[in-house]
C-alpha positions in Angstrom: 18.4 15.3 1.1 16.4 18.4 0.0 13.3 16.8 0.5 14.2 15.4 4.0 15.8 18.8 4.8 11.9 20.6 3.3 9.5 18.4 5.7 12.0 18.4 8.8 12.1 22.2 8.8 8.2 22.6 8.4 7.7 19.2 11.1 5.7 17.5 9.2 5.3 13.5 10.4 4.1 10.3 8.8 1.8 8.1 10.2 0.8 4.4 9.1 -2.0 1.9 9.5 -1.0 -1.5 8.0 -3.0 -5.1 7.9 -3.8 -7.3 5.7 -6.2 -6.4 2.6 -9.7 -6.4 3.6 -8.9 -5.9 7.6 -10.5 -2.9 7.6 -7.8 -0.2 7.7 -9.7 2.0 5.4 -13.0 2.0 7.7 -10.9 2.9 10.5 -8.8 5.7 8.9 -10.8 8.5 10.1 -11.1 7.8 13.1 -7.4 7.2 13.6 -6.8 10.3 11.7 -9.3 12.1 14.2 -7.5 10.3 17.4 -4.2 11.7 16.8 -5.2 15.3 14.5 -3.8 14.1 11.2 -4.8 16.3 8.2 -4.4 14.4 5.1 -5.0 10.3 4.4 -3.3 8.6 1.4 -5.8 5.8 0.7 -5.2 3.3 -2.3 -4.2 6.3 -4.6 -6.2 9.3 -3.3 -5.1 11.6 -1.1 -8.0 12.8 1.3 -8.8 15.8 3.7 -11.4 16.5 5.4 -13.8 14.0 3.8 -12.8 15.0 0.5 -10.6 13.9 -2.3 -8.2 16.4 -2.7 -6.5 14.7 -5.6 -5.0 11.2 -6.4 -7.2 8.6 -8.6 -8.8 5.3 -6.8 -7.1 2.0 -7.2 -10.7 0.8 -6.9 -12.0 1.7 -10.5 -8.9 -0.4 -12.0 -10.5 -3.3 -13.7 -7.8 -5.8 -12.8 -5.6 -6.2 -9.6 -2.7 -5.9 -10.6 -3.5 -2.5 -12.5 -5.0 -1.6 -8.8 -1.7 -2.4 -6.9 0.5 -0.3 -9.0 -2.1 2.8 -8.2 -1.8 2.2 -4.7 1.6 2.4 -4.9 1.7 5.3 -7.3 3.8 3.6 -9.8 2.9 6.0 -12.5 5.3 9.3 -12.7 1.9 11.9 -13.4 -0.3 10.2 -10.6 2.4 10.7 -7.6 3.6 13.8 -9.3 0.2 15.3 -8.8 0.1 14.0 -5.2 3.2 15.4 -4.2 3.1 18.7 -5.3 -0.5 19.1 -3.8 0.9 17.9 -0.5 3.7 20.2 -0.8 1.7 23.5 -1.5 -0.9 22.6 1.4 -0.5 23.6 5.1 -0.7 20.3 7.5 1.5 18.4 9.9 0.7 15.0 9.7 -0.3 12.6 7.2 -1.5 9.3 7.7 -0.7 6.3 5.0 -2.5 3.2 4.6 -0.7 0.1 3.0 -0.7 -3.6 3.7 3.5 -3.5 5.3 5.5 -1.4 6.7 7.6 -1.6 3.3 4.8 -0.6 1.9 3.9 2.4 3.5 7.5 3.2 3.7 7.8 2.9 -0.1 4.4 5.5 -0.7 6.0 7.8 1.3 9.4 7.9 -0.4 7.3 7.5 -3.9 5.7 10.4 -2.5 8.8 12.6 -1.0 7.0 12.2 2.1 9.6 11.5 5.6 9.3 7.7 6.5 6.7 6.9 9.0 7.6 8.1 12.6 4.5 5.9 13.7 3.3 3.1 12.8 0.2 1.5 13.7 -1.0 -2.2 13.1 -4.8 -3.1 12.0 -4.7 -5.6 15.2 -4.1 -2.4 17.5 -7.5 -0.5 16.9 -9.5 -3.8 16.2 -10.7 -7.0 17.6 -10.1 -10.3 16.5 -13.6 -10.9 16.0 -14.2 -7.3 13.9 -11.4 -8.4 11.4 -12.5 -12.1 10.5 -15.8 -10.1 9.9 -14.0 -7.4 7.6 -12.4 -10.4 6.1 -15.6 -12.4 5.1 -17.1 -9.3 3.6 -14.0 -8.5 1.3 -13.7 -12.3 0.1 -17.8 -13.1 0.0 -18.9 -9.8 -1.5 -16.3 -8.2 -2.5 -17.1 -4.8 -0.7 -14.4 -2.7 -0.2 -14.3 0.6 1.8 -13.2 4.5 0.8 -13.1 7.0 4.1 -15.1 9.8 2.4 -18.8 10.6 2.2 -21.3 8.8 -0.8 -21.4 12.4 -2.1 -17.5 12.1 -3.1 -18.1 8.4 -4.6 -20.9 9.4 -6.2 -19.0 12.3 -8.0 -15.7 11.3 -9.0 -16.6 7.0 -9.3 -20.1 6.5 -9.9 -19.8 3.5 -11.6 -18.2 1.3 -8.6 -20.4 3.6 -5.8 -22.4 0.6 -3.9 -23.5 2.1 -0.5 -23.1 4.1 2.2 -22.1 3.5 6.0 -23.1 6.0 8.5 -21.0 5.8 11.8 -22.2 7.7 15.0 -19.7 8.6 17.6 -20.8 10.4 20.7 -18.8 13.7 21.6 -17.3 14.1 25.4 -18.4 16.8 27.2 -21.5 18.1 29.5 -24.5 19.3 26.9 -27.8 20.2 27.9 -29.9 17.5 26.2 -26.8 15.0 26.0 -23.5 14.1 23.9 -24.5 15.4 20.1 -23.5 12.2 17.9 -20.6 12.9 15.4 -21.4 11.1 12.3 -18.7 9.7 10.1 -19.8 8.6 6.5 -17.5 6.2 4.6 -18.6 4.8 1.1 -18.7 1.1 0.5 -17.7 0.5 -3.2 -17.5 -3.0 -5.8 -14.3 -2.2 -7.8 -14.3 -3.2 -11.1 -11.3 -5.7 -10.4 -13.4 -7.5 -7.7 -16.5 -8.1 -10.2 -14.1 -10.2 -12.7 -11.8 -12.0 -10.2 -8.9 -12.0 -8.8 -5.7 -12.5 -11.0 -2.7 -14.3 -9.1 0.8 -14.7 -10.1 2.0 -18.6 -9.7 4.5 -19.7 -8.5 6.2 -21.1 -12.2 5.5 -17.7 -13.6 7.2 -15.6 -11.0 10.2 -17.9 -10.9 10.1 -17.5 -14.8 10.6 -13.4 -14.0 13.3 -14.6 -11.7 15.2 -16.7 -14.1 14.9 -14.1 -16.7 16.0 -11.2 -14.4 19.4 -12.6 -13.2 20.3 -13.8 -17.1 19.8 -10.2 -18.2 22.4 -9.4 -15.0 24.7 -11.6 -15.7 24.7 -14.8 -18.0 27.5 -16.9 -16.2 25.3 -17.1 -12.5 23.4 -20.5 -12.6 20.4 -20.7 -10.7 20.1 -24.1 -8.9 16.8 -23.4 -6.8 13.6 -21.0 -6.4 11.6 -20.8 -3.8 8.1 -18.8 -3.4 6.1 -18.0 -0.6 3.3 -15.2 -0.3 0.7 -13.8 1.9 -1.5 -10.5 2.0 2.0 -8.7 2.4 3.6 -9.1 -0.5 6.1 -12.2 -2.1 9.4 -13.6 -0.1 11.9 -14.9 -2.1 14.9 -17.9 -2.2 17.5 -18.1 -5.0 19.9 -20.6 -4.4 22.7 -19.6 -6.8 26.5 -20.9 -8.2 28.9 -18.4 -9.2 31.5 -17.8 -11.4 34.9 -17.3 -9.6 36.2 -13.8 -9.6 32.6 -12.5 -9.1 32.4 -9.6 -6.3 30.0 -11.2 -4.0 29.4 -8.4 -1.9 28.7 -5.3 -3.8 27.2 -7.8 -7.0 25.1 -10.3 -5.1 23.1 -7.3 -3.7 23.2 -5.3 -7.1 21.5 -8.7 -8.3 18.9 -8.5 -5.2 17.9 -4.8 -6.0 18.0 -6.1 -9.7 15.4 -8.7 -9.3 13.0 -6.5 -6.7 12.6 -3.7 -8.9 12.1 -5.3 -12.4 9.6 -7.8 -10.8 7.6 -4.9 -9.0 7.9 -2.4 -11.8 6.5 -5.1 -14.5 3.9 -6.8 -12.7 2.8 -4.2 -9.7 3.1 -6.6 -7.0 5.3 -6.3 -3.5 8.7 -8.2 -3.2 8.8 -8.3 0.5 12.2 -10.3 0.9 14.9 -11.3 -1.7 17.3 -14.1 0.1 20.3 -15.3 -2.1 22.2 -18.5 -1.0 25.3 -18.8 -2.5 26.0 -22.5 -3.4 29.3 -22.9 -5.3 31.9 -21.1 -6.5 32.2 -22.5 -10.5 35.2 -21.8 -12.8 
């Protein structure tokens, strides 16, 4: 309530630009940043301003993913700690947060003791078709990825993954002399360390196992009947088709149980539970 009560009274807003990893939200940061005059960018663990790292550490010099997801999302206490306090002692107004959901951004921000995002802005919005199956290729192919600050900042804090540098020239509006004076934008093309080794994915068997083993720690007498897995980009969805013991408080408990299973999975393995459904089957003596 403090928190909300501390950005309300100083107006400070939250903006987002979700897609898909490797859309190309991070090349496009700036320039969204610059369309609607936001001061600070919270990229994959850094928090930028004005083409510089102010503080934060990249999720691209983690050498596996999962290790990377759990920067992103600040999972460690020091890291967000470090973000939050610099964002409180700086003078802005608006932020901008990039994530691949909306409960992903949503959960940075609160990680962060940032207000939730008043707008939110989808990858699909600012970019063609065409320019994300390209953005797409690249990721996958050469695993390239993208940080919105000059080589100069790479090249100081991460030279290690530093690969290149992309130079972006956008004219200013406005009568001149001798013409519109180009504004350049420099963004940094890196090869994090997870990308050079592979990728690491969770299967299906193993997650259910997490499942299994999360709802036994809650509460030995609920039998699990059914598990079902889906996941995309955005994170994991979940089915849990259960049978209860009778007595058991199936509002207040079943929903304990969902918050049970979300957190333990993404504090312990770093990825995003985007939907828990529980299907009550039978009610067992």
């Amino acid at each position: 309530m403090f928190q909300g009560f501390f950005w309300t009274l100083r107006r400070i807003k939250t903006y987002a630009l979700i897609g898909e990893s490797g859309t190309g939200k991070s090349f496009r940061a700036v320039l969204v940043a610059q369309k609607y005059d936001i001061d600070f960018i919270i990229d994959d663990g850094l928090l930028i301003r004005d083409n510089r790292i102010v503080a934060g550490h990249s999720a691209k010099k983690e050498k596996t993913f999962m290790a990377a997801v759990k920067v992103a999302l600040f999972d460690e206490k020091s890291r967000r700690d470090e973000v939050a306090r610099r964002l409180q002692n700086e003078k802005f107004k608006k932020v901008l947060v990039l994530g691949t959901s909306e409960k992903m951004v949503i959960k940075i921000a609160s990680r962060l003791q940032l207000p939730p995002p008043s707008k939110i802005i989808k990858i699909e919005d600012i970019a063609s078709q065409e320019e994300i199956e390209r953005a797409i290729r690249t990721r996958k192919v050469e695993g390239k990825h993208v940080i919105p600050v000059p080589s100069i900042e790479i090249k100081r804090n991460y030279p290690n993954i530093f690969y290149d540098a992309i130079k972006i020239f956008k004219r200013k509006n406005g009568p001149d002399a001798i013409g519109p004076t180009p504004k350049v934008h420099e963004k940094s093309v890196v090869r994090p360390e997870y990308s050079k080794r592979g990728k690491v994915i969770i299967s299906e068997a193993a997650l259910s196992q997490m499942v299994i083993h999360c709802v036994d720690e809650y509460n030995q007498n609920i039998r699990i009947k059914k598990i079902s897995v889906k996941d995309d980009d955005a994170g994991y969805w979940l089915v849990i088709t259960i049978d209860v013991p009778y007595g058991t408080q199936l509002g207040g408990n079943i929903h304990e149980l969902r918050q049970y299973i979300i957190e333990n999975i993404e504090r312990y393995t770093g990825i995003l539970i985007e939907e828990v459904n529980i299907i009550i089957d039978k009610i067992i003596q």
